[in-house]
N, C-alpha and C positions, 0 to 999 in steps of 0.2 A: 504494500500500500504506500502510496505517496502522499504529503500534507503538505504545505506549502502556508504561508505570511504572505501578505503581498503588503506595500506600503510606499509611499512617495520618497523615503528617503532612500538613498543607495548605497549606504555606508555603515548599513548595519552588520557588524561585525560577530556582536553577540547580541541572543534576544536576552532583555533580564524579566523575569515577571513584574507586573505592575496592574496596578488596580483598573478596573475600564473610566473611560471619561465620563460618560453618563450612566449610571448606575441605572439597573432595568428592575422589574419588582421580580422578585425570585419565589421559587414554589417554596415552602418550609422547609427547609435541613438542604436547599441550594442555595441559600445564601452566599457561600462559600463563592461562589461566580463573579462576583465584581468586587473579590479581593485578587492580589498578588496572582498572575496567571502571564502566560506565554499561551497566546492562542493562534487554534493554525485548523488549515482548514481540506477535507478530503480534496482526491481530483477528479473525483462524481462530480464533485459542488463546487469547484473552482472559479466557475461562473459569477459566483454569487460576489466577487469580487474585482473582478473584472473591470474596474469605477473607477475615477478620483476618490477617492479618499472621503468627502465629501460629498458625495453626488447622492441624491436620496434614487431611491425605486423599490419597485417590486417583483420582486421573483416567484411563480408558481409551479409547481409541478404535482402531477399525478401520483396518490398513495395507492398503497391495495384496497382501499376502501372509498378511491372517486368512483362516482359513477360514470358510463361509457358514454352518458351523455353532454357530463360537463369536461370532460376528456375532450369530444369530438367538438365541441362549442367552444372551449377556451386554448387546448393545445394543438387541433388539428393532428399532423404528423409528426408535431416536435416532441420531442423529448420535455423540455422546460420551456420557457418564456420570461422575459427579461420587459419591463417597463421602465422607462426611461423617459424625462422631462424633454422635450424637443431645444430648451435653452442650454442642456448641457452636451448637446451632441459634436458639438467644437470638443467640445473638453476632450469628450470623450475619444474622437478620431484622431486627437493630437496627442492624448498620455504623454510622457511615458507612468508607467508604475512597473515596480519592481517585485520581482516573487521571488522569495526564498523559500526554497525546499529544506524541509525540516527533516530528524533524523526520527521514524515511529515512534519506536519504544521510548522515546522519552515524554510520552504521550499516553492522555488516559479519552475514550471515546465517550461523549456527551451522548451519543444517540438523540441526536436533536442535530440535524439538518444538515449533516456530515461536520460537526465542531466537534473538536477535540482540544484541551486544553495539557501544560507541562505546570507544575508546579516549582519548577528549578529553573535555574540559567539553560539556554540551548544554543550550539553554533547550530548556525547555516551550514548546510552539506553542499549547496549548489545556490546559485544565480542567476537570475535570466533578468535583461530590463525590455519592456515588451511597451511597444506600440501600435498605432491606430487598433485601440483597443475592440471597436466597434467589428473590424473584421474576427473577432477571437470564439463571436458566437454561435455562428454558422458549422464551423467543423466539431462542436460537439454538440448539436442537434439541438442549441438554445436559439430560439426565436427573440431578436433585438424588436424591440415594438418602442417608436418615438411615439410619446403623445402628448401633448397641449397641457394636460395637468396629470397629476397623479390620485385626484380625489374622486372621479367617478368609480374608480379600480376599488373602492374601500369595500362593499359588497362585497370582495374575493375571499373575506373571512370568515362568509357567511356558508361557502361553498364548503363539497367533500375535497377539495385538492389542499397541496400543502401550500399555504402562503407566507411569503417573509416581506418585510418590510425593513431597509435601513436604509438611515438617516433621513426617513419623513420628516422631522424637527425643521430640515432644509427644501422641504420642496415648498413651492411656490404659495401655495394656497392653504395647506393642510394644517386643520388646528388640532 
């Protein structure tokens, strides 16, 4: 298995753990999650990264328990699907952002959307600095979808499919 950090800066040498910037509400006894953590992420879901840093969107994909209906209405033939603000699509075709491949076992699996976190120091094993990021979705079967805003998409949490959501805080209209 591969995991991988991706991040704007390119001179990260070691990751050290360190607490998240905005802490999220955690179920009881995960608390633990927006303490002290090196987080990194499978290369199912690598996608999910793919951004500036900053860039808000939505990510969906089908569990064993969507239905073939909202499969066929929301993914068509794709694998995943990616929303993305139409004002950050500059950003986006210009990256660069940077991926560091991380080493497994010094990783423990979240079972929560391909995250895995380290609770100790980790070197990077590998480097890549990657751009026009917008072409990176097509060869793993993720659908880039620009749209105007990201707030009619809120419904998507209503669905059988899996939804993610980061850095909504940043997109346009979304309270």
């Amino acid at each position: 298995m591969r995991l991988f950090h991706f991040s704007d800066d390119s001179g990260i040498a070691a990751f050290e753990p360190r607490p998240v910037r905005v802490p999220s509400a955690r179920a009881p006894g995960r608390e633990w999650l927006s303490g002290p953590l090196v987080w990194a992420i499978d290369a199912d879901h690598d996608f999910m990264y793919l951004f500036p840093r900053d860039c808000p969107r939505i990510l969906i994909w089908a569990t064993p328990d969507t239905s073939q209906n909202e499969r066929r209405h929301w993914l068509g033939d794709w694998r995943a699907a990616a929303y993305v603000e139409r004002h950050w699509l500059e950003r986006l075709e210009a990256g660069p952002i940077h991926r560091y491949e991380l080493p497994a076992e010094d990783f423990e699996d979240l079972k929560d959307a391909g995250m895995w976190v380290a609770r100790k120091r980790v070197m990077p094993i590998e480097y890549a600095t990657m751009s026009r990021l917008d072409r990176e979705f097509a060869p793993r079967k993720v659908d880039l979808r620009v749209v105007d805003t990201l707030v009619p998409l809120k419904g998507l949490w209503d669905t059988s499919l899996h939804v993610s959501g980061i850095r909504l805080r940043n997109a346009g209209d979304w309270e």
